[in-house]
Backbone as JSON, one array per atom type, in Angstrom:
{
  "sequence": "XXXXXXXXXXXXXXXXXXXXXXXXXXXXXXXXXXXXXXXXXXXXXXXXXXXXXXXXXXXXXXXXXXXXXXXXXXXXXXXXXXXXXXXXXXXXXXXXXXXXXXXXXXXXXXXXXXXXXXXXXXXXXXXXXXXXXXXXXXXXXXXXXXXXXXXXXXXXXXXXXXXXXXXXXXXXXXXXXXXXXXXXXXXXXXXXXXXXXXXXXXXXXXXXXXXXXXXXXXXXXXXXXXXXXXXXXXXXXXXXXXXXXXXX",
  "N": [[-39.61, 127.52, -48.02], [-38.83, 128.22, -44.54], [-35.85, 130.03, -44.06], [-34.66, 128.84, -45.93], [-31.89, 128.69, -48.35], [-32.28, 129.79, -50.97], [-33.02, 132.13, -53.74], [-31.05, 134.02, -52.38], [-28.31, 136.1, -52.05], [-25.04, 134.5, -51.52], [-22.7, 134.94, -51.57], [-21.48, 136.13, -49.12], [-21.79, 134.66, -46.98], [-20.59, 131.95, -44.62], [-18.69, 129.15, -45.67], [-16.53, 128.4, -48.58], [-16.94, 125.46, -49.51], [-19.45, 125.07, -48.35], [-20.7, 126.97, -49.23], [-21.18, 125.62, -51.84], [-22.15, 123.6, -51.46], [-24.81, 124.31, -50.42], [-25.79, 125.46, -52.65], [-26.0, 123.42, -54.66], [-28.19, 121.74, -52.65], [-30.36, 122.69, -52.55], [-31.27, 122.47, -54.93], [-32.36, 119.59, -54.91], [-34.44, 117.22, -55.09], [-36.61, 115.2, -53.54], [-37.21, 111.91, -54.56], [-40.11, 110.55, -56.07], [-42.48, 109.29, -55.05], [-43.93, 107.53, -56.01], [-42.86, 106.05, -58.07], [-41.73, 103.47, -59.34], [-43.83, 102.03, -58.74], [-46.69, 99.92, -60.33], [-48.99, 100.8, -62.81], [-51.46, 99.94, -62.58], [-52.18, 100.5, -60.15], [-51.18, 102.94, -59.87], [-53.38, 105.16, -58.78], [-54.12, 104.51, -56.56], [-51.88, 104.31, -54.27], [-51.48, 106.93, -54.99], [-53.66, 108.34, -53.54], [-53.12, 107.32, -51.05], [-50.48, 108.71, -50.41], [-51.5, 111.22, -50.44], [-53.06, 110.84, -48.24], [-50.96, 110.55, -46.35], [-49.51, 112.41, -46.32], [-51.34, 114.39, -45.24], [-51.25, 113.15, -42.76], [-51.43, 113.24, -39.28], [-49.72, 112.52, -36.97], [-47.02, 113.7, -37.57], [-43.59, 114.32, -38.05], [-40.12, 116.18, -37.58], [-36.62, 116.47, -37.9], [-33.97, 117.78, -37.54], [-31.34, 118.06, -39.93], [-28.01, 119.2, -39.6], [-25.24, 120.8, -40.83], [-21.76, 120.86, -40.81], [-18.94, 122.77, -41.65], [-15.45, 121.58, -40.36], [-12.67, 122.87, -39.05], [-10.37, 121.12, -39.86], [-11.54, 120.82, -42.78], [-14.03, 118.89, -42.76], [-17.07, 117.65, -43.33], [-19.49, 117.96, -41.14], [-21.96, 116.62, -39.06], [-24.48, 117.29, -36.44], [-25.47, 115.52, -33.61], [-27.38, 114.47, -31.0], [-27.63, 112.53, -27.33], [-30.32, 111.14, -25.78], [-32.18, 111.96, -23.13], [-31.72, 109.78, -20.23], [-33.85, 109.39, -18.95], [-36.18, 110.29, -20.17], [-39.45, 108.5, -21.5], [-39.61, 107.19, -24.0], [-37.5, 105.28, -26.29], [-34.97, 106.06, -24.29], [-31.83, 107.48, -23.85], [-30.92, 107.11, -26.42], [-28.87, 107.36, -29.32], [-29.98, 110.34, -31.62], [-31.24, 112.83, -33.81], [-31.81, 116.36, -33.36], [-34.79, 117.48, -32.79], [-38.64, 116.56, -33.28], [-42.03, 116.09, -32.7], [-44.75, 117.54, -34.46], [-46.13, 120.97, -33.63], [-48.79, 122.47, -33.0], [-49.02, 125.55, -33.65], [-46.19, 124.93, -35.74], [-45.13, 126.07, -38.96], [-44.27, 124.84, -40.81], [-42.37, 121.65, -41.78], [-39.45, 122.72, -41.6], [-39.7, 124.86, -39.71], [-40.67, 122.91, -37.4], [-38.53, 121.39, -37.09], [-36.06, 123.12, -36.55], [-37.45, 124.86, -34.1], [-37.38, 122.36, -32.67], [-34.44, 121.48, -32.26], [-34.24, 124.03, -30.7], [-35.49, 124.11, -28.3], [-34.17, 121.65, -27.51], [-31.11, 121.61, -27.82], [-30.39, 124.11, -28.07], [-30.08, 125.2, -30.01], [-29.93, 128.21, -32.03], [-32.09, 129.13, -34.29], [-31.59, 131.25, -36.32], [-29.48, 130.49, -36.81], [-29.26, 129.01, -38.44], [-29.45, 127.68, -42.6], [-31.54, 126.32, -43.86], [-31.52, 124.08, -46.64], [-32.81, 122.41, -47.67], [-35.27, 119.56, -48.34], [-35.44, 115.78, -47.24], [-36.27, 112.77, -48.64], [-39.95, 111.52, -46.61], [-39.37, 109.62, -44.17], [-40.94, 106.12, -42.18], [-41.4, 105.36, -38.75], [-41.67, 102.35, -36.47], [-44.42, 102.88, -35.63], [-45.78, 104.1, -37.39], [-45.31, 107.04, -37.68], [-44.56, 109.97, -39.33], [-41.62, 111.23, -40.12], [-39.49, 113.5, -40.81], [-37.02, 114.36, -42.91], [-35.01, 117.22, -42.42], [-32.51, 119.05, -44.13], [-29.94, 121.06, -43.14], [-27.45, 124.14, -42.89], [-24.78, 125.27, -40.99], [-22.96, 128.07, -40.48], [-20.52, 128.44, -38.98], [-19.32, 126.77, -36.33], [-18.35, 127.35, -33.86], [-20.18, 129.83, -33.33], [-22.25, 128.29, -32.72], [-23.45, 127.49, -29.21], [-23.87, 125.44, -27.24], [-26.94, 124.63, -25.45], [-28.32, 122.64, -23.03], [-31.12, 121.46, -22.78], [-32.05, 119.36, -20.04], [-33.85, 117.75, -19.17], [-34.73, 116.32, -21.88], [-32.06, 115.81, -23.1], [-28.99, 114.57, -23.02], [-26.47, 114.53, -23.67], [-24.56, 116.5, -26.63], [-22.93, 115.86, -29.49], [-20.91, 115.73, -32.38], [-20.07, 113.84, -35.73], [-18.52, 112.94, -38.53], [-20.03, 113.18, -41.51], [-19.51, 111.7, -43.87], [-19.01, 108.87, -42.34], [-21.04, 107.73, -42.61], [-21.25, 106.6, -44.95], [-19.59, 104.71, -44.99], [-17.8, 101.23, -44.31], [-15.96, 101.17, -41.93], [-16.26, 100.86, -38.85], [-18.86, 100.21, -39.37], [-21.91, 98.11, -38.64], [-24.4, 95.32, -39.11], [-27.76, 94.31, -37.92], [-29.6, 91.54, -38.85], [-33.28, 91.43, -39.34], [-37.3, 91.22, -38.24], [-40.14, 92.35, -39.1], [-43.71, 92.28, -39.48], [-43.6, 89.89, -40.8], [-41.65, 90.47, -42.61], [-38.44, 90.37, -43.45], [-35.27, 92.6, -42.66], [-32.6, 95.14, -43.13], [-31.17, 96.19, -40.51], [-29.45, 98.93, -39.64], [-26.07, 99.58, -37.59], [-23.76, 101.81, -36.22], [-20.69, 102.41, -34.59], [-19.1, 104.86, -33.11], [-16.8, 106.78, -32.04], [-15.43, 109.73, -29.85], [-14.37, 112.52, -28.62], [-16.15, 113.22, -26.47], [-16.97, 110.7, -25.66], [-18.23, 107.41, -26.19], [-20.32, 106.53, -28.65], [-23.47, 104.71, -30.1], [-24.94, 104.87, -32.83], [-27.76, 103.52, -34.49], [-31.18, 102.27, -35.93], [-34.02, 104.29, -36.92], [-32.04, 106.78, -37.12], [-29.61, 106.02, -38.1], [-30.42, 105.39, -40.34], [-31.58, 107.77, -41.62], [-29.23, 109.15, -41.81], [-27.5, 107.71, -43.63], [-28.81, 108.27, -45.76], [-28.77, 111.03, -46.19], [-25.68, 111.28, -46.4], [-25.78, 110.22, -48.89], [-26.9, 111.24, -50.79], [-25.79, 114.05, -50.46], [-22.98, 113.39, -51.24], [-23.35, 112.39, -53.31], [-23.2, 109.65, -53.49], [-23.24, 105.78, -53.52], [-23.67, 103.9, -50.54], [-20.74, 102.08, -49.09], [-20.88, 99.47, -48.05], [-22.5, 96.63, -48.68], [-25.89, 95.3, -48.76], [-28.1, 92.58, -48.58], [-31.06, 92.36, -47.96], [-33.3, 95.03, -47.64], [-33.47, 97.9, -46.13], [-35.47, 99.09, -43.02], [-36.69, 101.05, -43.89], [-36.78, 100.85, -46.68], [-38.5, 98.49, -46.73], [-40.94, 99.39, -45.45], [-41.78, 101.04, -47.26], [-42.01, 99.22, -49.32], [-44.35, 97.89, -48.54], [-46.37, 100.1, -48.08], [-48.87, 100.61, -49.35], [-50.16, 99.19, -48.53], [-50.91, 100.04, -46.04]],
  "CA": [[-39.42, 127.02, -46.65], [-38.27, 129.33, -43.7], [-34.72, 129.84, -43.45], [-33.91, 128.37, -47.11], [-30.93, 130.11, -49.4], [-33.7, 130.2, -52.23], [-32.13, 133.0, -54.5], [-30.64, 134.68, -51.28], [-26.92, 135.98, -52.35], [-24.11, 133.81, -50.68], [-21.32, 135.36, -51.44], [-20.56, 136.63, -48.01], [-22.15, 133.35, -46.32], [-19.96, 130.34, -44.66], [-17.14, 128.73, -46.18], [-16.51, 128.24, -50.13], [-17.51, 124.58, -49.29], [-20.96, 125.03, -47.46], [-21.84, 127.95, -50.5], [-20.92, 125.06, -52.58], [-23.46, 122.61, -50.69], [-26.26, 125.25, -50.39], [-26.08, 125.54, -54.65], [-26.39, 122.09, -54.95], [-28.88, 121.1, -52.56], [-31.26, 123.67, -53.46], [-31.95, 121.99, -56.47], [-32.26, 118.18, -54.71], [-36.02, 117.05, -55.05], [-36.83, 113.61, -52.76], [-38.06, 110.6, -54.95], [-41.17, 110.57, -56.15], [-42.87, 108.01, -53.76], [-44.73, 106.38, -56.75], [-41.99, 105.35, -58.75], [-42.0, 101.53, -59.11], [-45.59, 101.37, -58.54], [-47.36, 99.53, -61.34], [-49.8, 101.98, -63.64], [-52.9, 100.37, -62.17], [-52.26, 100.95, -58.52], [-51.02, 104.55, -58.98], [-54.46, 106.15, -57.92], [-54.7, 104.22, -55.02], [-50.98, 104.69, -54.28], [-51.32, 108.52, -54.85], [-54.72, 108.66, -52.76], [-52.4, 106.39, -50.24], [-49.66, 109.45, -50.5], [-51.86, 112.54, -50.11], [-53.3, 110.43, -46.46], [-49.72, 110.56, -45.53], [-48.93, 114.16, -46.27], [-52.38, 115.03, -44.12], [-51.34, 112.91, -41.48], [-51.61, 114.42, -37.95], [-48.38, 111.98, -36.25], [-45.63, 114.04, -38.36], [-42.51, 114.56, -36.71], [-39.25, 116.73, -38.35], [-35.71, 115.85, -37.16], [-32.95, 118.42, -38.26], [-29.86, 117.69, -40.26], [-27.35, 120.34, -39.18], [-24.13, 120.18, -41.0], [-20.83, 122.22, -40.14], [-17.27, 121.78, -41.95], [-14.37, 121.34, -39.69], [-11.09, 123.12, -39.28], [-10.04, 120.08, -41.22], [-12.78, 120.64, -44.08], [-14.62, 117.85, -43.13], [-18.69, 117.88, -43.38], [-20.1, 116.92, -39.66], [-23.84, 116.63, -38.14], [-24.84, 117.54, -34.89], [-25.98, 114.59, -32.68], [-27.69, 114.38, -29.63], [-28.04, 111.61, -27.04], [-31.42, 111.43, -25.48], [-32.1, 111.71, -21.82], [-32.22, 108.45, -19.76], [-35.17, 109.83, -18.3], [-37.1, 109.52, -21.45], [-39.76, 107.17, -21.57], [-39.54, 106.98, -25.25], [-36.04, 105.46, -26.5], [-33.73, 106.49, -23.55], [-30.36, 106.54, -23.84], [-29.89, 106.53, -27.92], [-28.52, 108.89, -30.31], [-30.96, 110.78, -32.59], [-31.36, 113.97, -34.49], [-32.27, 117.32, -32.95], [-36.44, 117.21, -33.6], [-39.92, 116.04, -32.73], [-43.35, 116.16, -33.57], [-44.97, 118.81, -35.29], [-46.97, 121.42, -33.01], [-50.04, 123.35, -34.1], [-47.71, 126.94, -34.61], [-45.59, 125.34, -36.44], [-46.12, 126.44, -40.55], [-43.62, 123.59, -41.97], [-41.66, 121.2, -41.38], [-38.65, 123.53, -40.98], [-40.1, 125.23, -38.4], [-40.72, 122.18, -36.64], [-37.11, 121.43, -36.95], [-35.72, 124.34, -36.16], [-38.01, 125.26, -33.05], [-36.97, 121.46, -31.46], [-33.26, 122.51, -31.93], [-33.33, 125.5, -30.32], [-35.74, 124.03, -27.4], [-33.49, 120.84, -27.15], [-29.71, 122.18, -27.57], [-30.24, 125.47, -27.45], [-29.25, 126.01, -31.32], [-30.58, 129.68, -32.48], [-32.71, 129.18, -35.54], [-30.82, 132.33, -37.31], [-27.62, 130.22, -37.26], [-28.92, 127.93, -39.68], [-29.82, 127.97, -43.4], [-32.27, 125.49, -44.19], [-31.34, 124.45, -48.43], [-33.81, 120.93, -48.72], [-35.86, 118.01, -47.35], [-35.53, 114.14, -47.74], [-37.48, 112.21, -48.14], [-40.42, 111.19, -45.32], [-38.99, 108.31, -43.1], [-42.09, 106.14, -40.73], [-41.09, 104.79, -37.82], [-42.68, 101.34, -37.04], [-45.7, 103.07, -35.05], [-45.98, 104.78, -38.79], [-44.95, 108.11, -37.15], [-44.12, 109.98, -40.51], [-40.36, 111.91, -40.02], [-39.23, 114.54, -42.42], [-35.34, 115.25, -42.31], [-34.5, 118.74, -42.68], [-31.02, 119.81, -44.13], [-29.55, 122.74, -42.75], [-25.95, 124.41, -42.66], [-24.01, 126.29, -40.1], [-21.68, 128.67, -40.9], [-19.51, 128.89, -38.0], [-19.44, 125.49, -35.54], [-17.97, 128.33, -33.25], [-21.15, 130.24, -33.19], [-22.79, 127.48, -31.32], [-22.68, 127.33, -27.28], [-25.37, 124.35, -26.79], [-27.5, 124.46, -23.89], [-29.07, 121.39, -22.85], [-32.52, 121.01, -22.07], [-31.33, 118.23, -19.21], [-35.02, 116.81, -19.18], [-34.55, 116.01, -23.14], [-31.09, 115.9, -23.78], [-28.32, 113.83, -22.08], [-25.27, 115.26, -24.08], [-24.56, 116.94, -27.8], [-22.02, 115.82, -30.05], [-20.79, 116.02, -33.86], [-19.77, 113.14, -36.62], [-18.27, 112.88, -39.78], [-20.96, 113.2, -42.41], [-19.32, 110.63, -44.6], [-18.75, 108.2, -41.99], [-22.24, 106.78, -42.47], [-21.03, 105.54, -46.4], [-18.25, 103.7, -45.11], [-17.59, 100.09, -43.64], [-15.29, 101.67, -41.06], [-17.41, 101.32, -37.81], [-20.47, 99.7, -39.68], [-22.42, 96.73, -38.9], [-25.81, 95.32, -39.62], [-28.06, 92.86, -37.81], [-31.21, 91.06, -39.82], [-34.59, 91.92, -38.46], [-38.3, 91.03, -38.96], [-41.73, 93.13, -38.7], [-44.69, 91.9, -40.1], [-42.95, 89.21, -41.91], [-40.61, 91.25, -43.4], [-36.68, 90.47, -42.86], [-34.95, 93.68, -43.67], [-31.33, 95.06, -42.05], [-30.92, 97.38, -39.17], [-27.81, 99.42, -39.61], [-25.18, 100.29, -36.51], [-22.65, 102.48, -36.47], [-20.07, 102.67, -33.57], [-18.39, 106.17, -32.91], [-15.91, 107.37, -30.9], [-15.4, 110.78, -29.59], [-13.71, 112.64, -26.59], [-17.34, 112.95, -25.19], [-17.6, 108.81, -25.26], [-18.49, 106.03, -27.48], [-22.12, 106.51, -29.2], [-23.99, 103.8, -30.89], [-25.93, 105.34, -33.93], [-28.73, 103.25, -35.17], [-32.14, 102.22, -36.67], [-33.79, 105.43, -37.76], [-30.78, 108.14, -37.31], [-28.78, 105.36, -38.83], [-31.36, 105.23, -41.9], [-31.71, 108.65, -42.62], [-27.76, 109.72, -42.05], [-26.91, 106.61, -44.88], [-29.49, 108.75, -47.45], [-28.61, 112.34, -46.42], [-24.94, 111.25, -46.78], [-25.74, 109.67, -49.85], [-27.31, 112.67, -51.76], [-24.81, 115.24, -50.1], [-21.86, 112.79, -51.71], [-23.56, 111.41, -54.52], [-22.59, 107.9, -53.99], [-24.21, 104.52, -52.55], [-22.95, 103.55, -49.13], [-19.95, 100.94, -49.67], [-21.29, 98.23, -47.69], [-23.5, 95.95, -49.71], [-26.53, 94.56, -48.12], [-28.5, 91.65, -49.15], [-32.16, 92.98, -47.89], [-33.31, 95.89, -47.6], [-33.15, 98.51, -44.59], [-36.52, 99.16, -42.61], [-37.41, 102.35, -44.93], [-37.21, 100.18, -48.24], [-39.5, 97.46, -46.57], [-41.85, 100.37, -45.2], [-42.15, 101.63, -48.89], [-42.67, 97.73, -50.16], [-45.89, 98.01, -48.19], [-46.6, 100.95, -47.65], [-49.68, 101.28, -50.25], [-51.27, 97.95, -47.64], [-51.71, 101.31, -45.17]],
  "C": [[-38.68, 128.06, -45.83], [-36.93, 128.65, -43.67], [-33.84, 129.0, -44.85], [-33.07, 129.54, -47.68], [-32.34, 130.64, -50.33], [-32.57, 131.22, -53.38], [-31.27, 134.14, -53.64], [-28.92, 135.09, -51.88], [-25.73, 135.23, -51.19], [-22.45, 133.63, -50.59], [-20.22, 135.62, -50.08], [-20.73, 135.58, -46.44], [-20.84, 132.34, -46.0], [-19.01, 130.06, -45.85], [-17.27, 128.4, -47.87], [-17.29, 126.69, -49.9], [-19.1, 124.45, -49.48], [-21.44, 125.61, -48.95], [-22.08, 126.78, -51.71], [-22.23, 123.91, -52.53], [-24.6, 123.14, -50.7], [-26.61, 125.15, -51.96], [-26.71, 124.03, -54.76], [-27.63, 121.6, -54.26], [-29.97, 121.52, -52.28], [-32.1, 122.87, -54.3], [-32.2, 120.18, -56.19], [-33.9, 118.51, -54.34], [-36.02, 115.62, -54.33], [-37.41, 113.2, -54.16], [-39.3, 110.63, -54.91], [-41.89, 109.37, -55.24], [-43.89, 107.34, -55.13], [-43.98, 105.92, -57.96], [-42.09, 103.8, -57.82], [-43.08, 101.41, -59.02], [-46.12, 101.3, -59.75], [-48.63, 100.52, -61.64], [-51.18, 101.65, -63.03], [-53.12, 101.15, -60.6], [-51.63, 102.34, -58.6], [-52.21, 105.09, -57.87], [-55.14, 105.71, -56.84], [-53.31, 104.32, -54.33], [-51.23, 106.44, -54.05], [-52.88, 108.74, -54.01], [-53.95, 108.3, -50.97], [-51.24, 108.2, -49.66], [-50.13, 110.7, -50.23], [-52.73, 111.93, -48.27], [-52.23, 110.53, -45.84], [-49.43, 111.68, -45.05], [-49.77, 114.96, -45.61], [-52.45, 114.45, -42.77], [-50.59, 113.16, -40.05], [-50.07, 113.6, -37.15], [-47.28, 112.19, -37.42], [-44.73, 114.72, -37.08], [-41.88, 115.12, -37.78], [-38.0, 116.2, -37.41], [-34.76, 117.32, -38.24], [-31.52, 117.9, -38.5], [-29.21, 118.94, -40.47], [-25.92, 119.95, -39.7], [-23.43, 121.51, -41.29], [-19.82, 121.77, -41.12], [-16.44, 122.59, -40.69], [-13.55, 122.03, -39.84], [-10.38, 122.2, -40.39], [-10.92, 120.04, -42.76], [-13.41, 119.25, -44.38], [-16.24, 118.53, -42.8], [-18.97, 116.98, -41.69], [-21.44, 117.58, -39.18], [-23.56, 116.49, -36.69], [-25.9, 116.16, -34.77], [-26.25, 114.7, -31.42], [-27.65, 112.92, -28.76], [-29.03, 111.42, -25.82], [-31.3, 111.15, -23.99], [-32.43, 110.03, -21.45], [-33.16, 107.9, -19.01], [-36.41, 109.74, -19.01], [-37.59, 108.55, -21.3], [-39.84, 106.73, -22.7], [-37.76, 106.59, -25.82], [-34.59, 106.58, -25.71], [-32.18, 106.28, -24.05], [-29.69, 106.86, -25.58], [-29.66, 107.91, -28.64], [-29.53, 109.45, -31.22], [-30.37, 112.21, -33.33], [-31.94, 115.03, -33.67], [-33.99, 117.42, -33.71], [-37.55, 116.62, -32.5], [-41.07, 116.3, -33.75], [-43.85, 117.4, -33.68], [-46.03, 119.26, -34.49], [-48.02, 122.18, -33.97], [-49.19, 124.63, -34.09], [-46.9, 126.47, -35.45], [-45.93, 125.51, -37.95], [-45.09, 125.49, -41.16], [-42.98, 122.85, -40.85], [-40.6, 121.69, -40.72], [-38.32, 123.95, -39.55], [-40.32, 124.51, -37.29], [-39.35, 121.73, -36.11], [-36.17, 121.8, -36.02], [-35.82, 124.68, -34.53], [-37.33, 123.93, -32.07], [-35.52, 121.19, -31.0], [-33.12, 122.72, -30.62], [-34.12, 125.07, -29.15], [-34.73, 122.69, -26.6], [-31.9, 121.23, -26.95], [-29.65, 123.28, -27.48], [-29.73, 126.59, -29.03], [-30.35, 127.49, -32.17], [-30.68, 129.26, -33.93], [-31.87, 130.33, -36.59], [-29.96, 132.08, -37.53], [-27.78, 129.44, -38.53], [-29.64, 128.27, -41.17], [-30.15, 126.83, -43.72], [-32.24, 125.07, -45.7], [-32.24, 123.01, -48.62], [-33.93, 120.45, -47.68], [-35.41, 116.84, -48.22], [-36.78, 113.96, -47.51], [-38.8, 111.83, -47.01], [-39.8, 109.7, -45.17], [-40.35, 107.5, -42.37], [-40.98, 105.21, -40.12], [-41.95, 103.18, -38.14], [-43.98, 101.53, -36.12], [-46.24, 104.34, -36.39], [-46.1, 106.02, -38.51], [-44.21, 108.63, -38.49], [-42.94, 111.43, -40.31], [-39.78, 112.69, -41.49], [-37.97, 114.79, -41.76], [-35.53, 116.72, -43.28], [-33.4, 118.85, -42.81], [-30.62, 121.33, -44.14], [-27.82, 122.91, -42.47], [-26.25, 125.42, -41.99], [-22.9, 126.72, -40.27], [-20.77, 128.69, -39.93], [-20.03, 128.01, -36.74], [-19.25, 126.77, -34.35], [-19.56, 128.85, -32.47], [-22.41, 129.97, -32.13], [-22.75, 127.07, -30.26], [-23.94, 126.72, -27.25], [-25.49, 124.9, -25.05], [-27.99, 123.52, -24.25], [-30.02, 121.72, -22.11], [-31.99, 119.05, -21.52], [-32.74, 117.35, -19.4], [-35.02, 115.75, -20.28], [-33.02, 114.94, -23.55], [-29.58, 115.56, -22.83], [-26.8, 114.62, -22.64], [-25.2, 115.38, -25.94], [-23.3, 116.56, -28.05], [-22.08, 115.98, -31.49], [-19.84, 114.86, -34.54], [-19.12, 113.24, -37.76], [-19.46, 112.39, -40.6], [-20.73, 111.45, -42.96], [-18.82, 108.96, -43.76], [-19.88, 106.85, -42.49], [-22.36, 105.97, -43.87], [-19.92, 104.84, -46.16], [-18.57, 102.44, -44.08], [-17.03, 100.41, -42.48], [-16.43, 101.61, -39.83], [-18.76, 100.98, -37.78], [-20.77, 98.49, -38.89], [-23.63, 96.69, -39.1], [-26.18, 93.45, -38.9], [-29.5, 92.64, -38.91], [-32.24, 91.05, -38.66], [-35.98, 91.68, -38.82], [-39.42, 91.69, -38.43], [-42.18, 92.98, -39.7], [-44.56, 91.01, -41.1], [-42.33, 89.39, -42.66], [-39.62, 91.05, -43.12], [-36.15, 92.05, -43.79], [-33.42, 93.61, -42.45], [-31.5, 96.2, -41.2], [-29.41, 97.41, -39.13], [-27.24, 100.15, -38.04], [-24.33, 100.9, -37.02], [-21.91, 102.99, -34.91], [-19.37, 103.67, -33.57], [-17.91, 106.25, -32.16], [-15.44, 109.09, -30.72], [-14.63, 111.4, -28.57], [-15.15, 112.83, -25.96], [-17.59, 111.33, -24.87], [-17.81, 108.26, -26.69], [-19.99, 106.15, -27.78], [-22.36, 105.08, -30.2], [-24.98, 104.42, -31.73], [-26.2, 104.13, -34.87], [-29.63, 103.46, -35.52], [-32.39, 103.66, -37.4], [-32.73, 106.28, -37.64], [-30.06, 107.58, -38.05], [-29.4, 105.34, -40.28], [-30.9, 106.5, -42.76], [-30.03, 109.38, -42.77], [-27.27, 109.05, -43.12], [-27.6, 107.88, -46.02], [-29.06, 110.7, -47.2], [-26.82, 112.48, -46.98], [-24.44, 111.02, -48.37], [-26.09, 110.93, -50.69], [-26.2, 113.54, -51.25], [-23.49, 114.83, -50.88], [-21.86, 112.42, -52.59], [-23.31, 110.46, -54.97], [-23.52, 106.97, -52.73], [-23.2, 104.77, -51.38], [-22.1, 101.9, -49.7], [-19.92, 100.07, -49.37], [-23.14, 97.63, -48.46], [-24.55, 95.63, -48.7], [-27.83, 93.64, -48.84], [-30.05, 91.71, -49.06], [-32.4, 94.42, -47.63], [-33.77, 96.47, -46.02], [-35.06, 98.86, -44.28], [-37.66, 100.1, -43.76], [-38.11, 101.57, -45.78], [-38.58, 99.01, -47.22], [-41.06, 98.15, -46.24], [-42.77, 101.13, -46.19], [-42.77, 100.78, -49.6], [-44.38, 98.01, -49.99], [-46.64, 99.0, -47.76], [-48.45, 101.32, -48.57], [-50.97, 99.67, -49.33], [-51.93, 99.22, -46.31], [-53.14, 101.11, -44.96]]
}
C-alpha cells in the first residue's frame, strides 16, 4: 500500500510510541468476513465477498493518529460543511469515494485529506486497513490507519465548501463510558445500537456518531487491544450489516 512502513527503517521516524504502533499494526490483518458462516453457505458467502471487493460505490475515510505533548494517541476529525447536501453539520473522518486515479484505497484516503484539510500526503505513514464498514445505502468504507509524526507539521487548510472546521480526540476516548451513550435503532427489521459520543474541545462541543462512531470503537479497539467498556445488549449497525449481509 502507498505510504506503508512495510520493512522501511524507523529508527529516525516519530516518537518511540508511534515506532511502537507502526511495528504492531503492520502485522494487524481485518477479520476474515466468513468466519461464522456455516460450511455450506461459504461459496455463496465468498462469491457474496469478491461482489463487494469489485464494487464500484467504495469510499476510504482516513484514520490519522498523532501523540500529544501529553503522550496521548489522538485522530484528526473534521466537521462537515453545513452546505453539504449529504449529512451537514456532523463529524466524520477525512475521506470519500474512490476516483478512477486512485490505485488503492490509501490513495483514496490520502488524496481526500489533502483536498479536504489540506493534510500533505508525505506527512503520513499509512501501517494497515480495517475492516470494510457499509453505510445503509451499502456504500462500502475502508478505514485507513495512518500516523503523523509531528501534530506540529500540520497547518490545515480548509476546503470551506467541504469542511466546516478540523479538530483532534483522544483515541481511547471511544472505549470508555465517559461521554458515551447509545440509542436503539431499527432497519429492515433489525434493532441494533447507534453509538454517541459527546466531546468537548476549545473549538466547541462535537457530537461523534453512527459510522465515525462505529469505526473509531474498532480502530480503538485493535490499536488498544481491548473491548470497549460499555456493554451493549444488541449489536451496532456493522454487526447487523454482517448478520445479513450474504441476503445482498
Amino acid at each position: 500500500m502507498d505510504g506503508e512502513m512495510g520493512c522501511l527503517s524507523l529508527d529516525s521516524w516519530g516518537s518511540q510510541r508511534l515506532r511502537s504502533l507502526a511495528e504492531q499494526l503492520q502485522f494487524y490483518r481485518p477479520p476474515n468476513p466468513l468466519d461464522g458462516v456455516e460450511e455450506e453457505e461459504e461459496e455463496e458467502a465468498a462469491a457474496d465477498d469478491r461482489t463487494r471487493k469489485g464494487f464500484k460505490r467504495r469510499a476510504a475515510v482516513l484514520i490519522c493518529l498523532f501523540e500529544s505533548e501529553e503522550g496521548e494517541l489522538r485522530v484528526i476529525l473534521t466537521k462537515r460543511s453545513n452546505r453539504l447536501s449529504s449529512y451537514p453539520g456532523e463529524v466524520a473522518l477525512p475521506g470519500g469515494k474512490m476516483e478512477e486515479g486512485d490505485k488503492d484505497d490509501s490513495a483514496t484516503a490520502l488524496r481526500e485529506a489533502m483536498e479536504e484539510i489540506g493534510l500533505d500526503p508525505s506527512l503520513v505513514r499509512v501501517v494497515t486497513f480495517l475492516e470494510p464498514f457499509f453505510t445503509k445505502h451499502f456504500l462500502m468504507v475502508v478505514p485507513v490507519v495512518g500516523l503523523l509524526a509531528s501534530r506540529e507539521d500540520f497547518k490545515p487548510i480548509l476546503n470551506t465548501d467541504e469542511v466546516d472546521a478540523v479538530f483532534d480526540a483522544p483515541l481511547e476516548m471511544f472505549l470508555e463510558e465517559d461521554g458515551y451513550r447509545s440509542e436503539e435503532r431499527e432497519w429492515m427489521d433489525w434493532k441494533y445500537i447507534l453509538h454517541l459520543f459527546d466531546f468537548e474541545s476549545e473549538q466547541g462541543t462535537f457530537l461523534i456518531w453512527g459510522l465515525t462512531a462505529s469505526i473509531l470503537i474498532r480502530a480503538a479497539s485493535v490499536v488498544y487491544e481491548r473491548s470497549p467498556s460499555f456493554k451493549q445488549h444488541l449489536p451496532d449497525f456493522q454487526g447487523v450489516q454482517r448478520a445479513c449481509m450474504t441476503l445482498i
